[in-house]
C-alpha positions in Angstrom: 0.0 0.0 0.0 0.5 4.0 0.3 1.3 6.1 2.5 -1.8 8.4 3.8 -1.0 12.2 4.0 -3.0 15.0 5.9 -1.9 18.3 4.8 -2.6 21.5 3.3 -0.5 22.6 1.4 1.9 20.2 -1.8 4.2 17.4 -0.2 6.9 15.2 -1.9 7.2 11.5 -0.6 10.5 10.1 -0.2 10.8 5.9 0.4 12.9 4.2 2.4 13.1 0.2 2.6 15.0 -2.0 4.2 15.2 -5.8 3.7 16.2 -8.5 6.4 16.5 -12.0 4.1 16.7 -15.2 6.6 17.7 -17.1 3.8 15.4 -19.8 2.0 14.0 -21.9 4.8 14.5 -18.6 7.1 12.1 -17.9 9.6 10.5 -15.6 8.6 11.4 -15.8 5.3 12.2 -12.1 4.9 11.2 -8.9 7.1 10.6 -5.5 5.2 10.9 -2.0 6.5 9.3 0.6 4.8 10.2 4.1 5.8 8.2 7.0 4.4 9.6 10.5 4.7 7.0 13.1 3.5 8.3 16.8 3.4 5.7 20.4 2.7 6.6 23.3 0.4 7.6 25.0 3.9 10.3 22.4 4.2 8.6 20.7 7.0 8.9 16.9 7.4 7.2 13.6 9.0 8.1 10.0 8.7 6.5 6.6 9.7 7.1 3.4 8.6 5.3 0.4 8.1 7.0 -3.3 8.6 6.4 -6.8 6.4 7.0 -10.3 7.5 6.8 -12.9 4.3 6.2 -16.1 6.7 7.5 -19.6 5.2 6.1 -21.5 2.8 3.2 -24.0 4.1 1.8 -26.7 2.2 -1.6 -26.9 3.8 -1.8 -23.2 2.3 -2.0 -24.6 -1.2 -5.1 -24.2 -3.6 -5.3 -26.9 -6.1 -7.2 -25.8 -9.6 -11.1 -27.1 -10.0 -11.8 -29.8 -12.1 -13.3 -28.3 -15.3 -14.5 -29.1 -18.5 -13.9 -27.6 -21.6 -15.5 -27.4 -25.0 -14.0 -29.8 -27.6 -14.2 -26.9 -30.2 -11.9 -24.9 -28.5 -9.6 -27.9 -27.6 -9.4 -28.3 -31.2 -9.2 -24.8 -32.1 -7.0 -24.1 -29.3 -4.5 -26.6 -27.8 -3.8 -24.3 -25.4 -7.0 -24.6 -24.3 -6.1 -27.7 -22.0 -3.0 -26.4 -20.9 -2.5 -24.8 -17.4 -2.6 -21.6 -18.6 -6.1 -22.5 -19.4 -7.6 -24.9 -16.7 -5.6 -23.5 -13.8 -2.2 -23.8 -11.3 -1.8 -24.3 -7.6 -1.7 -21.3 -5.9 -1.7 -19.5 -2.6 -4.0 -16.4 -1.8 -4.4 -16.1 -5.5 -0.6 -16.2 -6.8 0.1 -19.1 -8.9 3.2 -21.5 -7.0 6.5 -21.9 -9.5 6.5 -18.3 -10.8 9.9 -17.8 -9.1 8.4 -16.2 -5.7 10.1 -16.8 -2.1 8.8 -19.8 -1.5 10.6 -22.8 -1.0 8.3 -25.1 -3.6 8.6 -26.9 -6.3 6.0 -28.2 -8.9 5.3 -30.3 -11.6 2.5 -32.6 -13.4 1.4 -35.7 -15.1 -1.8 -35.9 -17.7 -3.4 -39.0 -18.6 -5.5 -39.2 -21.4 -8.6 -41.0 -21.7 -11.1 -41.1 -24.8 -14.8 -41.1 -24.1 -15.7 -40.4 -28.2 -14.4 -39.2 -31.3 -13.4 -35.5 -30.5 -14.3 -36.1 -26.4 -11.9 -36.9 -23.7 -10.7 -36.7 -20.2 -7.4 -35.6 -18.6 -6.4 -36.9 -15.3 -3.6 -34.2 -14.6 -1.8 -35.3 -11.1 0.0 -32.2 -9.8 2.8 -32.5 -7.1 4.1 -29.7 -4.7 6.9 -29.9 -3.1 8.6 -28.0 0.1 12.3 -27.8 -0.2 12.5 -26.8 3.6 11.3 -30.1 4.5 12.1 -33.4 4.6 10.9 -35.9 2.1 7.9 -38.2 3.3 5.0 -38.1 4.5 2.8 -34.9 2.9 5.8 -33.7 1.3 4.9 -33.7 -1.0 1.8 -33.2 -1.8 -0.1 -33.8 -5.0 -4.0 -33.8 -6.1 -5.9 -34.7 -9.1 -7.8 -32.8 -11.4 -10.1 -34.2 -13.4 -10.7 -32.2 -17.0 -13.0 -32.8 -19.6 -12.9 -31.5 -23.3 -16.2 -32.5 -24.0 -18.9 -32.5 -27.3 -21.5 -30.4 -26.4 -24.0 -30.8 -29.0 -24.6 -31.7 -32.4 -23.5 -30.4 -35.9 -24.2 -26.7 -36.3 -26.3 -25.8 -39.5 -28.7 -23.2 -40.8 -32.1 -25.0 -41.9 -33.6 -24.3 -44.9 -36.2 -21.8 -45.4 -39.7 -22.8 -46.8 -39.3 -23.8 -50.2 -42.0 -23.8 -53.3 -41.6 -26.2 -55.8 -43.3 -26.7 -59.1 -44.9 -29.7 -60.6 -42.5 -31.3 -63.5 -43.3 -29.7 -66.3 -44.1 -33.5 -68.5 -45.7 -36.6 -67.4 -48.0 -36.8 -64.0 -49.1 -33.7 -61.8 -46.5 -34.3 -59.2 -42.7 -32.5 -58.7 -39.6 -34.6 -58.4 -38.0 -32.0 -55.9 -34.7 -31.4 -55.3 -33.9 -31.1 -51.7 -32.0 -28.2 -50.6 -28.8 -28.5 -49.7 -27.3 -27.1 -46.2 -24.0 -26.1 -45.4 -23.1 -28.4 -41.9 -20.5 -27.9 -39.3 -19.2 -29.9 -36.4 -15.7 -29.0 -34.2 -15.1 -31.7 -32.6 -16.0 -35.2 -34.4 -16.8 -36.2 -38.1 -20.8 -36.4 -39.4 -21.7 -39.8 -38.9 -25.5 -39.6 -40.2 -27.5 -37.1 -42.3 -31.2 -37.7 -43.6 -33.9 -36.2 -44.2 -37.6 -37.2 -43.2 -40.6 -36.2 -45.2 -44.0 -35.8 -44.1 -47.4 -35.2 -45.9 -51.1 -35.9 -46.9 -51.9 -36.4 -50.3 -54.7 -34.3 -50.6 -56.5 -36.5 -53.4 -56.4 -39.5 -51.8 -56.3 -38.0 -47.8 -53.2 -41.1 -47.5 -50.1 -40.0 -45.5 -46.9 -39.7 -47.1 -43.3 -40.0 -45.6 -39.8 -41.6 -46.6 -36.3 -40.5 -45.9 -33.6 -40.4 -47.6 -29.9 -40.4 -46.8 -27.7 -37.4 -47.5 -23.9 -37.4 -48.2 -21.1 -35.1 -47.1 -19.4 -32.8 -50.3 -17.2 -29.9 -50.8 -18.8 -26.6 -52.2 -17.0 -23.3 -54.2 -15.3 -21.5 -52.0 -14.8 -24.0 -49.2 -12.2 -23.3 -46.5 -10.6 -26.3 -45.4 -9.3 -24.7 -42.0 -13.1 -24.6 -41.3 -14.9 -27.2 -39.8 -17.7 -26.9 -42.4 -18.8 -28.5 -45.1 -21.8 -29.4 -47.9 -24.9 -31.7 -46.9 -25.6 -32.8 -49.7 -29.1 -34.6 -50.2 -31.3 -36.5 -53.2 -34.0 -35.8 -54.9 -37.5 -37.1 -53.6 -40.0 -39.4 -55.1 -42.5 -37.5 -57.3 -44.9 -36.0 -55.3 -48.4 -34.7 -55.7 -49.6 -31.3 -54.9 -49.7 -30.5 -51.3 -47.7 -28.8 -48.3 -45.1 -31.4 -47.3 -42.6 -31.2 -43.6 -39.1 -32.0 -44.2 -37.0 -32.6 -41.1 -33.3 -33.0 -41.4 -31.2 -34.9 -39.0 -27.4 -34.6 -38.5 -25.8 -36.8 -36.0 -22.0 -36.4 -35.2 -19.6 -39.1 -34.0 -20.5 -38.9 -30.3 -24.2 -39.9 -31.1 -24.9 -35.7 -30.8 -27.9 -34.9 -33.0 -29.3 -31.7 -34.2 -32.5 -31.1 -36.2 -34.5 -28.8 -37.8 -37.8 -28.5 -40.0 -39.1 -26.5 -42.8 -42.0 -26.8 -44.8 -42.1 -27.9 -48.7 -44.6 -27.0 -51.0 -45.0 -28.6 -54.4 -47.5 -26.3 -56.4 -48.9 -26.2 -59.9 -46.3 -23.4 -61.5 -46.1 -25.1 -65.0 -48.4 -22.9 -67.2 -50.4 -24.9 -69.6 -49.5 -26.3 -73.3 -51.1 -24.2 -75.7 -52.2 -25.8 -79.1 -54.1 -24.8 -81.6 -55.4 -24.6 -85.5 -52.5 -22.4 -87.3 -54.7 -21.6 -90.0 -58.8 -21.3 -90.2 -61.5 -20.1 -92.4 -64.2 -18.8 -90.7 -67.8 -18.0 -93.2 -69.9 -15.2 -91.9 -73.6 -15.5 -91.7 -76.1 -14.1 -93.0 -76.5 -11.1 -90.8 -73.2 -10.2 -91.7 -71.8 -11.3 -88.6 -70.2 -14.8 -87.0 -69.2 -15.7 -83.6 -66.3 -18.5 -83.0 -66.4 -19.8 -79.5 -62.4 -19.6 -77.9 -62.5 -23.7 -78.1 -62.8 -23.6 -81.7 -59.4 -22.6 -81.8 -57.9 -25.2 -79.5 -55.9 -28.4 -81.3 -55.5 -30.8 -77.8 -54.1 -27.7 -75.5 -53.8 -29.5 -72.2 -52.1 -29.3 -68.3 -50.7 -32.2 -65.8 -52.8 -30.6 -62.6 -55.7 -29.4 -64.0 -59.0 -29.0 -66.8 -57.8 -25.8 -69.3 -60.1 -23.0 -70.1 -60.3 -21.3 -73.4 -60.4 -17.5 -74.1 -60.0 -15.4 -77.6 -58.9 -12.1 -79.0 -58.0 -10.1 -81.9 -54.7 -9.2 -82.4 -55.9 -5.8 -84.0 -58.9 -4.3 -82.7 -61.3 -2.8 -85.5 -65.1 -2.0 -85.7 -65.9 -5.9 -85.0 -64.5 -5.9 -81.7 -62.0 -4.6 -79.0 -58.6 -6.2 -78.2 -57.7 -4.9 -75.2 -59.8 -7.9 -73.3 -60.0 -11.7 -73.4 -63.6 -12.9 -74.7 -65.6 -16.3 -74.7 -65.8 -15.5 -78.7 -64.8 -13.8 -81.4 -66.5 -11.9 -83.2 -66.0 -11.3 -87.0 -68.0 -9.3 -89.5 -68.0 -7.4 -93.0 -64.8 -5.4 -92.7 -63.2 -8.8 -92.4 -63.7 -10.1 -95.7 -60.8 -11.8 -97.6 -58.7 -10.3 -94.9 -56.7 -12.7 -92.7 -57.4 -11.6 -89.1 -54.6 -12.8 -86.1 -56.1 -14.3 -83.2 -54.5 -14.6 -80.0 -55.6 -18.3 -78.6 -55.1 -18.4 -74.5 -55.4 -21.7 -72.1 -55.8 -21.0 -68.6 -54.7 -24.1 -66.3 -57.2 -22.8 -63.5 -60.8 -21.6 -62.9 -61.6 -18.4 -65.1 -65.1 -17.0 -65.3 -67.3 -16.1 -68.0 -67.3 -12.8 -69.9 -64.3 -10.9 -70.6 -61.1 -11.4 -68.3 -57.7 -8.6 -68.5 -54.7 -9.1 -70.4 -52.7 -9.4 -67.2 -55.4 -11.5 -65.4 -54.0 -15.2 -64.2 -50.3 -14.5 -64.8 -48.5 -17.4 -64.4 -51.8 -19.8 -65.1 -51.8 -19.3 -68.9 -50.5 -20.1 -72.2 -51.0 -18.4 -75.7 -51.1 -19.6 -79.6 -51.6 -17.6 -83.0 -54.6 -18.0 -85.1 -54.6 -17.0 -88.2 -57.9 -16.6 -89.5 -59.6 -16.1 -93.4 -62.9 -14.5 -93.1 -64.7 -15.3 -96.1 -68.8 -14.6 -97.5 -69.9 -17.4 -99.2 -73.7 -16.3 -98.8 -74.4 -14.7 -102.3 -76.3 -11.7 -102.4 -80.0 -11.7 -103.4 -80.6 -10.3 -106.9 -84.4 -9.4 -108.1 -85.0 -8.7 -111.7 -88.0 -6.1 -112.6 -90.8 -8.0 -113.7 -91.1 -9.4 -117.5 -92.4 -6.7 -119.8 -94.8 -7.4 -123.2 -94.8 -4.8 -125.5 -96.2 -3.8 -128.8 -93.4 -2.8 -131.2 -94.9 0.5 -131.7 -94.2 1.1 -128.1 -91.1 -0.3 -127.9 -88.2 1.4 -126.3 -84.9 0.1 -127.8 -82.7 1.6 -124.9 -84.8 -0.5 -122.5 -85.2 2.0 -119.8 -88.2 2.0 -119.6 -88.3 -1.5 -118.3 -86.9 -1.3 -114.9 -83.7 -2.5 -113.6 -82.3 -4.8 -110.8 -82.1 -4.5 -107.4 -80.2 -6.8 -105.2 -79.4 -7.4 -101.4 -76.9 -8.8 -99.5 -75.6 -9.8 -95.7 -73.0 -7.4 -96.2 -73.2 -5.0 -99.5 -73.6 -4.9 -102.6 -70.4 -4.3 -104.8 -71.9 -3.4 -108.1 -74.5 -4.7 -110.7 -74.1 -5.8 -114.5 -76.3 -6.0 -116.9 -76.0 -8.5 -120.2 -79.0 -8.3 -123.1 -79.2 -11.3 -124.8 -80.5 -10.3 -128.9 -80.6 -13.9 -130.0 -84.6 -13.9 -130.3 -85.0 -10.4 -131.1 -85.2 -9.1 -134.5 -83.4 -5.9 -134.1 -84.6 -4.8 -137.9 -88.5 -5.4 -137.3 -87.9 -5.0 -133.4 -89.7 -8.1 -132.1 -88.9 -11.1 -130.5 -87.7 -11.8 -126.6 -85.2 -9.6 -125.3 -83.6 -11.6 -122.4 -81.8 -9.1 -119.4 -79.6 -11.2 -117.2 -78.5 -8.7 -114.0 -75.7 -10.1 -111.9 -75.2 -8.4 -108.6 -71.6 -8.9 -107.2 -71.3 -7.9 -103.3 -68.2 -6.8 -101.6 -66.6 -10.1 -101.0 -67.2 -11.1 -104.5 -70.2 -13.5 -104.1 -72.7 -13.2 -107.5 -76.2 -13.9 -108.3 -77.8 -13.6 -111.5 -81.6 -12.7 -112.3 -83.7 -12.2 -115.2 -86.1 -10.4 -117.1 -88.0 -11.1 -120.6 -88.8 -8.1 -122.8 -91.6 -9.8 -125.4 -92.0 -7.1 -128.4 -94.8 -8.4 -130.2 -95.4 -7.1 -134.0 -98.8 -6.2 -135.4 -99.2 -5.6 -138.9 -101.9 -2.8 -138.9 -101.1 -0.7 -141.9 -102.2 -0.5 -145.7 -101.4 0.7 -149.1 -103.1 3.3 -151.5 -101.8 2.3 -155.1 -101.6 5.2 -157.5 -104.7 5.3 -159.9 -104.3 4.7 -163.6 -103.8 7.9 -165.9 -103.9 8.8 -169.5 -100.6 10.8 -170.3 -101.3 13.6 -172.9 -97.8 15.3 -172.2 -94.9 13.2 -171.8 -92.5 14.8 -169.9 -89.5 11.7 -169.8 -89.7 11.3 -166.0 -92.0 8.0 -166.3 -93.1 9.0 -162.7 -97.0 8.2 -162.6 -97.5 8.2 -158.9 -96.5 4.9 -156.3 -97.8 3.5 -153.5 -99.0 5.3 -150.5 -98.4 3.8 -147.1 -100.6 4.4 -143.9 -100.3 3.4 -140.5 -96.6 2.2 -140.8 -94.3 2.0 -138.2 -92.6 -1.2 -137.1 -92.5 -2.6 -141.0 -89.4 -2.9 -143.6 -91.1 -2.3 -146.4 -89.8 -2.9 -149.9 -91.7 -1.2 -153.0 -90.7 -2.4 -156.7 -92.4 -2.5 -159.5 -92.2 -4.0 -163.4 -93.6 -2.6 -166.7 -95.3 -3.7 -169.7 -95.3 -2.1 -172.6 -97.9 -2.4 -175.1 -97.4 -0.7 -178.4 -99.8 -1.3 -180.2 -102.9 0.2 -178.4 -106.6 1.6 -179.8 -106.6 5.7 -179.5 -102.9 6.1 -177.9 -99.3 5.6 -179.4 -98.7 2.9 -176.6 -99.5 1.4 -173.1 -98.0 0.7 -170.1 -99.2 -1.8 -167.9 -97.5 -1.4 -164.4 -97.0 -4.1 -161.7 -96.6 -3.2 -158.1 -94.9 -5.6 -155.7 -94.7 -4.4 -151.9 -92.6 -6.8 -149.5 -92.9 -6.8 -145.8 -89.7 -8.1 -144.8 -90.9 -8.5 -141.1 -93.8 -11.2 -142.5 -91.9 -12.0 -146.1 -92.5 -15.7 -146.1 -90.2 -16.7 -149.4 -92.6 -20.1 -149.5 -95.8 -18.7 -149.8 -97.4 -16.7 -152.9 -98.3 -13.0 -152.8 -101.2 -11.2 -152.0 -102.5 -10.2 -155.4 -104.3 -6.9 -154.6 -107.1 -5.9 -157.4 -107.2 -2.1 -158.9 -109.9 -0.5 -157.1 -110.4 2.2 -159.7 -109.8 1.5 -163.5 -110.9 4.3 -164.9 -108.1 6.2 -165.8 -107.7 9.9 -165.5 -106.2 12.4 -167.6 -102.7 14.2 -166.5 
């Protein structure tokens, strides 16, 4: 200790010993004087002194170290662990014996090693003090036992899987061949004599339980330090299992029959979106109101899924005045501004429940599979053509440009492109105008569908009109023209006729120098009839008159 000073003002201590050393088995063994001057800033001084007597050494003062027992990680980490240093010395009031002190000991030890398991053992260390001041026999010396144990105190160390989802395989049955996870595993002491893993489960089509374990295996793993006691747990793959929440339980048991566990839950889920098949190319026919609606199954060609039934929706890739394309529908809808177009359809199997009506692009991710349609829209309903009614008409009415008969209307599920006409002349006498006229009217509609109607213009001839021969005369003046009057026609209209004549010339005449008799021949060329004989007409009036 210190000295203890009451004062007021600064002091300076000055110390003073003085050792009396009775030599090593002395008694006492030393006897210390320790003088303490203590002096003010006035100069003034006090002393006192204080006196210590080491007694001898004793061997019933000794303190033998504790048994103790010490973890076999640090053992193996540490030798020094097991060493005195680390599980204690004989000592005295708390100083350790053999350090070189005044006492009159010496020291020493013995271990003995015995194995309770791989990495775990015992060490029977005998220690022996001595006292050199006394004589041998007896206590002296003396020695004691301490028992230490390096011992395993629990299993292999290792982090335990989190919850894992797995997917069905993506062929074959609705069950998932999982891969369990693997686990990085440490143990200090001994080697990994067992790993497994346990599974647990209900198979929720059939309500049976389902367990089996498997043995894993020990493996290295990227990156491994080998000053580490860790390494890879390595385990297989399980037997296909259905759908279902599973509990896996892995066990690791060291060398000295330590185990460690842990749990975690597996689930094997339907995450395999369906197979998607379907017709590449399609025709599709509209209907008669212009319009036609393909359900979505139409589309499918054996689209399918290992868990579940598949659902069928449809859209257009390009949205027009048919329908939208910004939503799945049940059908699709088609119509005139299709026609002879190829529309692209996007064909979509769900794997789960989906309800009627129209469902979001985005709707079911992850439940859904889609195919390209392409479809030809085509009209193969023709459009209706209706001719105006036949017409009969009298040539004298007869209108050869035919408008005034009427022309063709036509209807159609979509529209009507244009309409032709076509006169067929082959029973119609063009020069007489009569005969049968036949129109044929073909309407064409837009997707170039035709229909053809007809009508039947019947020009009938009548021959209504007569003939005023020219009277006979008696020519006093010649004047060289031989012109002595023709026929005169009345009532003529549809008739050709031809007019001729021939003369005969008599010379040799009563009261005039001569005579000419003059033959009139009028031919109808709309009647002429080459086989039968003409009409011979009489003179009305003989009597001739006088120019």
């Amino acid at each position: 200790g210190d000295v203890v000073i009451d004062d007021c003002s600064t002091t300076t201590t000055q110390l003073d010993e003085d050792i009396t050393d009775n030599g090593e088995c002395g008694d006492p063994r030393q006897i210390i004087v320790r003088t303490f001057i203590v002096t003010d800033k006035w100069g003034n001084q006090a002393a006192c002194s204080q006196t210590i007597t080491v007694t001898p050494f004793d061997l019933n003062d000794v303190v033998f170290p504790a048994d103790i027992t010490v973890n076999c990680e640090s053992a193996y980490l540490n030798p020094s662990a097991v060493q005195p240093d680390g599980t204690g010395r004989p000592s005295i009031n708390g100083a350790p014996i053999g350090q070189g002190t005044l006492c009159s000991a010496s020291i020493g030890y013995t271990d003995v090693v015995l194995d309770i398991c791989e990495g775990s053992y015992e060490i029977y260390r005998t220690w022996q003090i001595g006292n050199t001041c006394l004589p041998l026999g007896g206590d002296n010396p003396t020695s004691h036992v301490q028992r230490i144990r390096v011992k395993d105190f629990g299993g292999p160390q290792f982090a335990c899987p989190g919850d894992v989802t797995v997917s069905v395989n993506p062929l074959g049955a609705c069950c998932a061949t999982a891969a369990l996870p693997d686990m990085i595993v440490s143990e200090g002491c001994s080697n990994i004599k067992k790993l497994e893993a346990k599974l647990t489960g209900t198979d929720p089509a059939t309500g049976n339980v389902i367990t089996f374990t498997v043995k894993g295996q020990l493996g290295d793993f990227p990156g491994n330090n080998y000053w580490h006691p860790d390494t890879l747990a390595i385990f297989p793959y399980t037997q296909c299992l259905p759908i279902g929440v599973y509990t896996l339980r892995y066990t690791a048991e060291d060398g000295c029959g330590n185990i460690s566990t842990c749990e975690f839950q597996m689930t094997i889920a339907d995450l395999v979106p369906p197979v998607s098949a379907c017709d590449e190319f399609t025709q599709v026919g509209l209907g008669g109101n212009g319009e036609a609606f393909v359900n979505a199954a139409t589309f499918d060609d054996g689209s399918y899924d290992n868990c579940a039934p598949v659902t069928f929706k449809a859209r257009r890739m390009n949205a027009n005045d048919c329908q939208t394309d910004t939503v799945f529908h049940d059908q699709v809808k088609f119509c005139c501004d299709d026609i002879n177009d190829t529309i692209l359809v996007v064909f979509r199997v769900y794997d789960v429940p989906v309800q009627p009506g129209v469902v979001g692009l985005e709707e079911y991710e992850g439940h859904y599979n889609d195919c390209m349609v392409q479809v030809f829209v085509e009209d193969k309903i023709k459009p209706i053509c209706e001719a105006p009614a036949h017409v009969t008409v009298s040539c004298e009415n007869f209108d050869p440009s035919l408008w005034a008969y009427g022309f063709a209307t036509a209807t159609d599920n979509c529209c009507i492109d244009t309409i032709t006409t076509t006169n067929n002349l082959g029973l119609f006498d063009t020069v007489c105008n009569k005969g049968t006229i036949t129109r044929t009217f073909r309407a064409i509609d837009c997707g170039g569908q035709s229909s053809t109607c007809t009508q039947r213009i019947i020009v009938n001839y009548e021959q209504d009109y007569y003939v005023r021969f020219p009277n006979d005369v008696i020519v006093t003046v010649c004047d060289g023209t031989g012109n002595y009057g023709e026929p005169t026609f009345f009532g003529e209209d549809c008739e050709l006729l031809g007019v001729s004549h021939e003369d005969e010339i008599f010379t040799v005449v009563p009261d005039a120098c001569f005579k000419i008799e003059r033959t009139w021949t009028i031919i109808n060329w709309c009647t002429y009839n080459p086989n039968l004989g003409c009409i011979e007409v009489p003179n009305p009036n003989p009597n001739a008159t006088v120019n």
